[in-house]
N, C-alpha and C positions, 0 to 999 in steps of 0.2 A: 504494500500500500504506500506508494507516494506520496505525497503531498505537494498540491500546487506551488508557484511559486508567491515570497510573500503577497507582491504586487497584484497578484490575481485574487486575495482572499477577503474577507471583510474585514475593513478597520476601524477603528472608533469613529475615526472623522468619516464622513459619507466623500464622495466623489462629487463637486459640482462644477468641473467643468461642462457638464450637459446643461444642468439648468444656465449658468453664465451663456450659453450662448444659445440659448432659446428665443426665438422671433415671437413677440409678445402679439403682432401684426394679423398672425396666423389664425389667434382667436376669432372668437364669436361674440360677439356682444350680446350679454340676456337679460331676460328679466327673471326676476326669483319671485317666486310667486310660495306665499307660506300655505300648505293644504292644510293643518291641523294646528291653530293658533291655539295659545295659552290661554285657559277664561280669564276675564278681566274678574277684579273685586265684583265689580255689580252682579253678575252672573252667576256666581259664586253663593252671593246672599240671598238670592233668587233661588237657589237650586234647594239653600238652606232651612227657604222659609215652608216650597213645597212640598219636601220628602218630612216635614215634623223633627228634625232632629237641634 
C-alpha cells in the first residue's frame, strides 16, 4: 500500500486557487424567494389563543 504523494492529499489549508480565479460573470442573477417563513409574534398568539392552551 502506497501512499500518494504529500501534495496530492488533504491539508489543513483547502486549495483556493480555483475559487481565486473563478469568473463571478458566469453566474445567474436570482431571486430567493422564502417557501416556509418563520410565524411572526402575532400569529403565534393567535395560534395560542385558539388551541386553549
Amino acid at each position: 500500500n502506497i501512499l500518494p504523494p504529500v501534495s496530492a492529499t488533504m491539508s489543513d489549508k483547502p486549495d483556493i486557487s480555483e475559487v481565486t480565479s473563478f469568473d463571478k460573470s458566469k453566474l445567474k442573477k436570482t431571486e430567493t424567494q422564502e417557501k416556509n417563513p418563520l410565524p411572526t409574534k402575532e400569529s403565534k398568539e393567535k395560534e395560542k389563543k385558539n388551541t386553549g392552551n
